[in-house]
N, C-alpha and C positions, 0 to 999 in steps of 0.2 A: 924463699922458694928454693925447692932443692934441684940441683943440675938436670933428676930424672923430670921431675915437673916440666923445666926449661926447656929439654928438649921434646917435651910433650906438646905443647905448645908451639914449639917453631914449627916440628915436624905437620902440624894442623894448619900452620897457616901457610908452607909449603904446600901444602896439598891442595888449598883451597884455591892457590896461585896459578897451580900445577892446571889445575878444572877449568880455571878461568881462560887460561891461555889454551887449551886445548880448545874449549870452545869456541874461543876465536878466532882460531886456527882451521877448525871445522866448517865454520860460518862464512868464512873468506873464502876457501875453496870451493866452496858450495854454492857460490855467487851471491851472496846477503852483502847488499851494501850498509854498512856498519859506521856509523859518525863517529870521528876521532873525538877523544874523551870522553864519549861514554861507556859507561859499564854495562856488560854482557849481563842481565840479570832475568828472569823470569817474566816474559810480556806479561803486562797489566790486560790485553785486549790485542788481540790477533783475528785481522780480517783476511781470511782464507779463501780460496775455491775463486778466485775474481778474476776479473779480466782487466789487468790494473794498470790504466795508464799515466804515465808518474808525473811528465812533463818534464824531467829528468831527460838531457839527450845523452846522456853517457850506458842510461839503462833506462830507457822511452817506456819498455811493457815488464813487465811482474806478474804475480801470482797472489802473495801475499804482503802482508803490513805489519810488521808489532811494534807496540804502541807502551812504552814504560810512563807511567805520569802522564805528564803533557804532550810528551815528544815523542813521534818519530825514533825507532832504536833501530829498525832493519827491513829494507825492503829485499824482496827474494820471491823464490820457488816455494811453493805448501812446504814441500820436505824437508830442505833446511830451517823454513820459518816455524814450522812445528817442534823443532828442537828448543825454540826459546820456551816451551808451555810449561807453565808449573800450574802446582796445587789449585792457584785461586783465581787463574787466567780466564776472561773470557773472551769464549771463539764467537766471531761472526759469521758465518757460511754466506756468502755472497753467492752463490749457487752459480756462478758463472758471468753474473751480474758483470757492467760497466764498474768501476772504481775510477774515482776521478780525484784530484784534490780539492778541498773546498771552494765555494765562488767567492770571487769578492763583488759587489757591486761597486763601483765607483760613484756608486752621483745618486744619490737620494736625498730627502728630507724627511727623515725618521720621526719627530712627533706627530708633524701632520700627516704622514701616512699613516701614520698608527692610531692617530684621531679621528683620520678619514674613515675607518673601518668602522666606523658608529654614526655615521652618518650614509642620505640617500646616494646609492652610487649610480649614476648617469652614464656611466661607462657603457659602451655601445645600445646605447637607447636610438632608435629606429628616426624618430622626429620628435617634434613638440609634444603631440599626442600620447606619444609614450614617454616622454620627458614626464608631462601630466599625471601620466597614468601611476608613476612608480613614485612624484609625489606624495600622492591621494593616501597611497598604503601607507609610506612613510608618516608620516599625521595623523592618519586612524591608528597608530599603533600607540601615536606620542598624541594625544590631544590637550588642548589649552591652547596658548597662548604663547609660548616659546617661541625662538627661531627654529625656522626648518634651514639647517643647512644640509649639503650637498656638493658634490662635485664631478666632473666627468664627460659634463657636454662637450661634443664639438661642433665646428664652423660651418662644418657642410652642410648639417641641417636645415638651416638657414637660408639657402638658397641664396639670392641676389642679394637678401637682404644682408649676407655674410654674418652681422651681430644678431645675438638677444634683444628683443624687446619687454619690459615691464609688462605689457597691457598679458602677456600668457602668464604669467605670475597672478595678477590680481584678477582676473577671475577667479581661482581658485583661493586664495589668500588675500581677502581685503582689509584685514584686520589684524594679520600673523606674519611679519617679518620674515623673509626671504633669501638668502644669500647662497649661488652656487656658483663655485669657483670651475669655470674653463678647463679643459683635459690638462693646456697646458699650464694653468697656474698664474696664465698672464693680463688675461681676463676674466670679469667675475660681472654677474649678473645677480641686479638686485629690482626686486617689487618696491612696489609707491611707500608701504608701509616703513621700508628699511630704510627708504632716500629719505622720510622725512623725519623719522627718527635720529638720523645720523646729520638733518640740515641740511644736505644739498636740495636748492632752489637752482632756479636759474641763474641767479647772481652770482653765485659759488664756483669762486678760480678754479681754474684746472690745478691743480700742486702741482711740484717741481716733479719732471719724468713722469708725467700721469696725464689721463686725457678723461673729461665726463663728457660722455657721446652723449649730443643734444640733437632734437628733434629741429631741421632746419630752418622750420617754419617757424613752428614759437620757441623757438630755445629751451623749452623744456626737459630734462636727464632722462633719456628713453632707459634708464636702465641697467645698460652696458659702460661698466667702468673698466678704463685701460689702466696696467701696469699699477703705477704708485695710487691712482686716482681709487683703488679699490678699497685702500688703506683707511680712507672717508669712512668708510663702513665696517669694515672689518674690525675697526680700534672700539666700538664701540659692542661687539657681539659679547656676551659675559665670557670671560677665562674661565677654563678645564679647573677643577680643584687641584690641590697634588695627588690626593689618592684618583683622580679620574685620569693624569697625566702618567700615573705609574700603573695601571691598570692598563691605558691604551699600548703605552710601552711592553708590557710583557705580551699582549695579543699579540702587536708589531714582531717582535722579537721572533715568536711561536711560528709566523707567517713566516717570515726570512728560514729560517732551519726547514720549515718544510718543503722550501725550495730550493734548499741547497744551498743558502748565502750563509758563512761563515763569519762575515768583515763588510760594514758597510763603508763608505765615503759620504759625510754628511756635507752637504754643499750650500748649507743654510735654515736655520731654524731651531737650529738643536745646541749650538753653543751654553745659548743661555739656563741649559737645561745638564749641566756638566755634572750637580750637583747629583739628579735624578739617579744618571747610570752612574756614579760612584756609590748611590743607596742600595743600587740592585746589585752591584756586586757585593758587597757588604752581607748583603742577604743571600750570596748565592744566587741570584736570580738572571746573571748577568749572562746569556749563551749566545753572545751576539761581541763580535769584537769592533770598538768603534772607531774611528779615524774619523775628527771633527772640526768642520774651518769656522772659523769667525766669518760672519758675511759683513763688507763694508758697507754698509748702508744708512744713512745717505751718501752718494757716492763722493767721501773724502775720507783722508786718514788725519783722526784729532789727537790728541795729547791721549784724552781717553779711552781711545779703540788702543792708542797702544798699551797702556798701564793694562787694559784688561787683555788682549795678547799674551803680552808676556807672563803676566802670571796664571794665565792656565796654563802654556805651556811649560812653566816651571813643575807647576803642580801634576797633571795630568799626561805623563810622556813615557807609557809603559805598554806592554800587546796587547793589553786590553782598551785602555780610554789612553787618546793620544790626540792635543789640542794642537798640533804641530803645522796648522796649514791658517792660509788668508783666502778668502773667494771674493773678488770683484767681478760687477755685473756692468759691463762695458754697452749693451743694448738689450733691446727685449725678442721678441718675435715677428716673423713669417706675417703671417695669417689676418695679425693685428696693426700693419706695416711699422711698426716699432722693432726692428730689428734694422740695422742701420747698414747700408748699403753702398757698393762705391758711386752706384749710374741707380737715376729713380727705378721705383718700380715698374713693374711693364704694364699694369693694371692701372696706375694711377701716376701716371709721370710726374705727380705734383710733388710728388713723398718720395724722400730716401733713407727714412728713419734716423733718425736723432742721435747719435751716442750717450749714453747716461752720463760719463767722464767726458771733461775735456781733455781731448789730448796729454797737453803737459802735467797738467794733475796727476792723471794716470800715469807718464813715466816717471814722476817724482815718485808719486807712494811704492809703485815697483820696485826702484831702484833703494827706496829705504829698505823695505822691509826683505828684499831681499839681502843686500847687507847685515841683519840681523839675523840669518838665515832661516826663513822661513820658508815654505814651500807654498806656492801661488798657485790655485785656481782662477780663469777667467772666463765669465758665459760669455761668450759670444756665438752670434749665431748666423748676423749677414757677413756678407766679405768684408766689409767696410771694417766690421766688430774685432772679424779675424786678423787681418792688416794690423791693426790697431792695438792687439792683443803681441802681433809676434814684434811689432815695433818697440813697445816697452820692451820686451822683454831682452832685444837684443842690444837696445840702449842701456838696462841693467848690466847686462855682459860686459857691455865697454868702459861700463864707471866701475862695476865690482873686478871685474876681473878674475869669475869663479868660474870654477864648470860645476855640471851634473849637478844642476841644480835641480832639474823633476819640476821647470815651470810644466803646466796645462790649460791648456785651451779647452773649455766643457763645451759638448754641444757641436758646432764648426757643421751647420745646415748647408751651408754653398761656403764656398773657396777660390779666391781669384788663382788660376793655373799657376800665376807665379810664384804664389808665394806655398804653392802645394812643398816644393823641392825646402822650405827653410824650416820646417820641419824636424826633419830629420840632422841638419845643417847646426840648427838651434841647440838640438837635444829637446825639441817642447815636444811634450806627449800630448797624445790626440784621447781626450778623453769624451766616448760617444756614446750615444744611444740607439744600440738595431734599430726595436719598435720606434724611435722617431720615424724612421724611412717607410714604414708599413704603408706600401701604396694603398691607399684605399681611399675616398672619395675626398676625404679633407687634404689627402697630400696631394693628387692628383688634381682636383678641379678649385683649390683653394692655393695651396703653398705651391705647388707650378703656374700657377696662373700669374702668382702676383711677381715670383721673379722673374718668367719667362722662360722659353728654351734654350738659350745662351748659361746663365746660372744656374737651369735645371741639371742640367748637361754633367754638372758637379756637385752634384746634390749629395751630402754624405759619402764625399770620396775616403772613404777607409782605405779600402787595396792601392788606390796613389799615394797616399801617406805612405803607408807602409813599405811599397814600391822604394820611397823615393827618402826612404832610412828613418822612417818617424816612428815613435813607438806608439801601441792603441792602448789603452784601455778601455773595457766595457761597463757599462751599466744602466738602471734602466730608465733614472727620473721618478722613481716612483714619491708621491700617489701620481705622476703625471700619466704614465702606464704600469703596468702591471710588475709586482719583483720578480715573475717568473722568467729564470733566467731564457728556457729551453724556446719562449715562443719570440727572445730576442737572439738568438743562436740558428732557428729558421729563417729569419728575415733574412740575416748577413749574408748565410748563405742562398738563397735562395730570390732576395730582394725580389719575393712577390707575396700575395697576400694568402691567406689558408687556401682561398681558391683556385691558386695559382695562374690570377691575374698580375699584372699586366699575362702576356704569353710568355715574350720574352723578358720578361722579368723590370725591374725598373730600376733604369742606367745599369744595364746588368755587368757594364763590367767589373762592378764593382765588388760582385762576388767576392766571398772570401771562401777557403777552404773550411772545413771541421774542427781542424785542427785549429787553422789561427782564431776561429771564432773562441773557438776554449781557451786559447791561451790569453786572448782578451778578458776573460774572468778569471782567470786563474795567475799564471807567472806573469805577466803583461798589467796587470789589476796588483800584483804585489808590487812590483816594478813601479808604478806610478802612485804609491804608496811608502815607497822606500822601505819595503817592506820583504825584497827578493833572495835576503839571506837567510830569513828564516820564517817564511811563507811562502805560498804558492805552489808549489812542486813536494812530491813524496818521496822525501828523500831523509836518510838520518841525521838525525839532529833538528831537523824542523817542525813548527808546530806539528801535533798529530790533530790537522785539520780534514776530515775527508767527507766524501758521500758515496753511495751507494743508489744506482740508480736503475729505471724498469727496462732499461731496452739499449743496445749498443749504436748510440747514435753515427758511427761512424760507418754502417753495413747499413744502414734502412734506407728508403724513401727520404731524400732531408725535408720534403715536405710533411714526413710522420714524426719528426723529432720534436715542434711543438708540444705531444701530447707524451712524452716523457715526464715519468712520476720519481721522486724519490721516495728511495726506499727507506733509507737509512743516513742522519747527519751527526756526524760527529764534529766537536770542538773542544780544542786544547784536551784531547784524550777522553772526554765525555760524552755519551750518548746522548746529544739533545733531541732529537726526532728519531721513532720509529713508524713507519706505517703502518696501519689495521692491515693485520692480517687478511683475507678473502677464503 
């Protein structure tokens, strides 16, 4: 190479230096927040014209987004952000639209919702009759001899009787197996067909943590299986193939993007299923990012929960599949008085619901597996559950001796006052569910009844938590309610039902802003993921997670944010969901 050459060449790559720094230079004045270490290059995808709010407190509102790769390269104004446009960029016109950063849900069980979705949905069925009615179609569409499964009743229907009974099942089905599992998951109702396929008689023990609700008079199984006792049945309904498990899965998936969920928290079900979404990412088919706990069940830690622990999380510990947590279910539910309590219930003073763990059990496996650092989910639901829940976890503190660990509390129904303030004390995130609180006749004349006005009184204290330095995260439980983030974003705020019952709202102090309700799905939800360096917020250098959504929830009715649509979901810089046009 001759000198002329060489200086041909330097002089080129001075130039290109020269552009680059200019541009950056350009960019920075122009107010584009820019992540250190990345390269100024040509957005891949630039969301323009929006009303973009970042979660970002250093720069809260924007205009636009560009998006290189996967990341986040510059949030700003249209007119600086239009300087990043090359050749092969594509523009989103948000037309004015909300921009938010993607949601996370914190607390689902992703096969079964996503299994759920092929199955009869019971979800706000009226009573039995309509329970019946949406049966009928179910079966005429599937006839033979199969099981009819289902899911989505609730308590209230029910009246006095509070539980299901068999005898509405085998009228219709006296020949055809029955199984519909409860709104919340925690009881399941089964016809004569399925109890005697599965063997229970009258003779047949309750299992450990489980209860077969007998007829008082003959002891005969009306039907209604609690908790573990549902498992009787369940173990015996035939297994999903893989192609019907990978199938339900990408529905699943398709459902979450078109509401806006970016990042789920699996809190049981889905472990054993690690192998699945490592196939669909393989394939490209993966537009769903997961965070997935091992569930302890039965309630101990053996030799082999931990061998298998550990090696998922060796294996699987990257932004997309990440085996990094443990979920302990310390009681059950409200409704079913299996959620365990400090004083009986007020309905039945006989019951104060059972803990699944013993005490010490639970702070041994605690304090193990925390030592090996793991991140801990725990349901708990009565006060008793919660206590119990913040007790371990501060006995882990004084044998390990770590901070910011990101323990969680799932669920947390009632709250004894004192232990609202150890919270925040602890560092334990309050991970909840809005629609749990949806006053409407099961919360109202079933789940206040049975704990009274005393415990009602702190019924899903989110705003004291928070108040009182706790962190939240949001999510929904689904299949137990809906993944729709926006009609758990009305509740929080609003804590009354579509009709805007109660009047004043229910325990309304517990109100939260717009704002914190989002940030519970958002930086709050990455936060209780260990995930707030680079998720949650629209900022550069972080995933390019976002949505685009039909209406600016922070100017309307917040009783009209429920019916908030997305428009537009992006993940890790890809267009997973768009809306049909109108």
């Amino acid at each position: 190479m001759d000198r002329t050459e060489e200086d041909s060449i330097l002089m080129k790559a001075f130039r290109s230096k020269l552009a680059l720094l200019s541009l950056t230079f350009f960019l920075g004045i122009a107010g584009i927040a820019i992540g250190q270490g990345l390269i100024v290059a040509p957005a891949d995808i630039i969301v323009t014209h929006g009303r973009v709010y970042t979660e970002n407190p250093k720069q809260p509102w924007a205009q636009a987004v560009a998006i290189h790769g996967t990341k986040i390269v510059a949030v700003g104004d249209d007119t600086a952000i239009e300087k990043m446009r090359g050749m092969g960029t594509k523009i989103i016109n948000a037309s004015g639209k909300l921009v938010l950063p993607g949601f996370n849900d914190c607390h689902v069980h992703f096969l079964g919702g996503s299994m759920s979705l092929g199955h009869v949905d019971l979800a706000g069925a009226k009573d039995v009759a309509d329970i019946q009615k949406r049966l009928r179609a179910y079966a005429s569409e599937r006839p033979g001899d199969g099981w009819v499964l289902g899911r989505g009743w609730d308590y209230a229907m029910f009246g006095s009787e509070t539980l299901p009974h068999k005898k509405y099942l085998d009228k219709l089905f006296p020949d055809r197996p029955v199984l519909l599992e409860g709104y919340d998951g925690h009881t399941y109702w089964a016809n004569s067909k399925a109890l005697a396929l599965a063997g229970i008689t009258r003779d047949t023990p309750n299992p450990p943590n489980g209860m077969i609700v007998r007829d008082p008079q003959t002891g005969e199984a009306t039907g209604a299986l609690k908790e573990a006792a549902s498992g009787l049945v369940s173990k015996i309904v035939p297994k999903p193939t893989r192609a019907e498990e990978l199938l339900a899965l990408r529905a699943g998936m398709k459902w979450a993007n078109a509401n806006g969920i970016t990042r789920v928290h699996s809190a049981g079900g889905d472990f054993e299923i690690l192998d699945l979404f490592d196939e669909m990412r393989r394939r490209g088919d993966l537009s769903l990012r997961m965070y997935i706990a091992y569930f302890l069940n039965p309630p101990s830690l053996r030799p082999q929960d931990l061998d298998a622990i550990e090696a998922a999380r060796k294996k699987f510990h990257d932004e997309w599949i990440d085996a990094g947590a443990v979920k302990f279910m310390v009681d059950g539910v409200v409704e079913s008085h299996t959620a365990a309590m400090l004083e009986p219930y007020s309905d039945d003073p006989s019951l104060k619901g059972k803990p699944f763990w013993e005490p010490a059990n639970y702070n041994a496996a605690v304090a193990e597996l925390d030592k090996r650092g793991f991140q801990l989910f725990t349901h708990a639901i009565g006060d008793y559950g919660v206590r119990m829940a913040l007790d371990g976890y501060e006995n882990a503190e004084e044998r390990n001796h770590k901070k910011d660990r990101r323990w969680r509390i799932e669920h947390i129904e009632t709250v004894a006052a004192t232990d609202i303030p150890r919270f925040g004390k602890l560092g334990v995130i309050a991970s909840m569910q809005p629609l749990h609180s949806y006053p409407d006749a099961d919360t109202l004349e079933v789940w206040a009844r049975n704990v009274g006005p005393d415990r009602a009184s702190r019924a899903w204290a989110w705003k004291s938590i928070a108040d009182g330095g706790g962190h939240l995260a949001f999510g929904s439980d689904w299949p137990v309610v809906t993944l729709n983030p926006w009609e758990g974003i009305q509740t929080a705020v609003t804590r009354q039902t579509k009709e805007a019952t109660p009047a004043n709202g229910f325990v309304p102090e517990q109100r939260l802003t717009v704002a914190q309700a989002i940030d519970g799905y958002t930086l709050g939800a990455a936060h209780a993921g260990r995930r707030e360096r680079t998720e949650g917020s629209l900022e550069s250098g972080k995933a390019a997670d976002l949505i685009i959504i039909s209406q600016n929830i922070f100017d309307i009715n917040p009783h009209k944010i429920g019916a908030t649509k997305v428009l537009t979901t992006i993940v890790g810089g890809r267009v997973v969901y768009q809306a049909e046009s109108k």
